[in-house]
N, C-alpha and C positions, 0 to 999 in steps of 0.2 A: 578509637576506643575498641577494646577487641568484646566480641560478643559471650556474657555470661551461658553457660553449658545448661542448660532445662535436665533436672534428673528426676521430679517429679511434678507432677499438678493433681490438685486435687481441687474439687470442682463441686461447689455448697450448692444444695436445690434452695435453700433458704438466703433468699440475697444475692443470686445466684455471684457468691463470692468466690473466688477464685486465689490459691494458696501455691504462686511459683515456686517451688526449691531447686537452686542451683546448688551446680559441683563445689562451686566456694562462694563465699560472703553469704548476707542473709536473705532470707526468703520475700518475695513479694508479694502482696494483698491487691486482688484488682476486682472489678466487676467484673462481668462477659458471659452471653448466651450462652447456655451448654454447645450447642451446636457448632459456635467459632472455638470455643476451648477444646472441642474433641478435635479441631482440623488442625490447630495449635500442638497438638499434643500428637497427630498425625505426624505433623512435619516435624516435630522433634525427636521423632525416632521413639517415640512411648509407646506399652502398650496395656491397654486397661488390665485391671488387676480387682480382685473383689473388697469393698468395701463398706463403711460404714452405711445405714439406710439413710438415704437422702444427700447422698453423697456417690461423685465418680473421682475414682482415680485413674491415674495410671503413671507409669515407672517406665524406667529406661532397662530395657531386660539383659538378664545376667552375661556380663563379657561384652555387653556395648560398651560403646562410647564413641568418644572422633577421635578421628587418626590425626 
């Protein structure tokens, strides 16, 4: 099964819920620490972006992607 592309996450202090968006199909809903989701979002090549209060995002920045 080849691995869905991470283009964004965005990361709820409330429930600390967690909102995958990939390059194609639909977005994922998960738990997780801010702290595993910033390392998460490290290793997907994201980088935080300003957002909503009580909220972290971050984004695959302009002209990324995988080769």
């Amino acid at each position: 099964m080849a691995e869905r592309e991470i283009v964004s996450i965005i990361w709820h202090q409330q429930g600390d819920q967690v909102d995958l968006v990939y390059l194609e199909g639909e977005s994922d809903r998960l738990v997780g620490a801010q702290d595993v989701v910033a390392e998460l979002a490290r290793s997907a090549g994201l980088v935080s972006v300003p957002s909503a209060s009580g909220t972290i995002r971050w984004v695959r920045p302009t002209g990324a992607g995988k080769s």
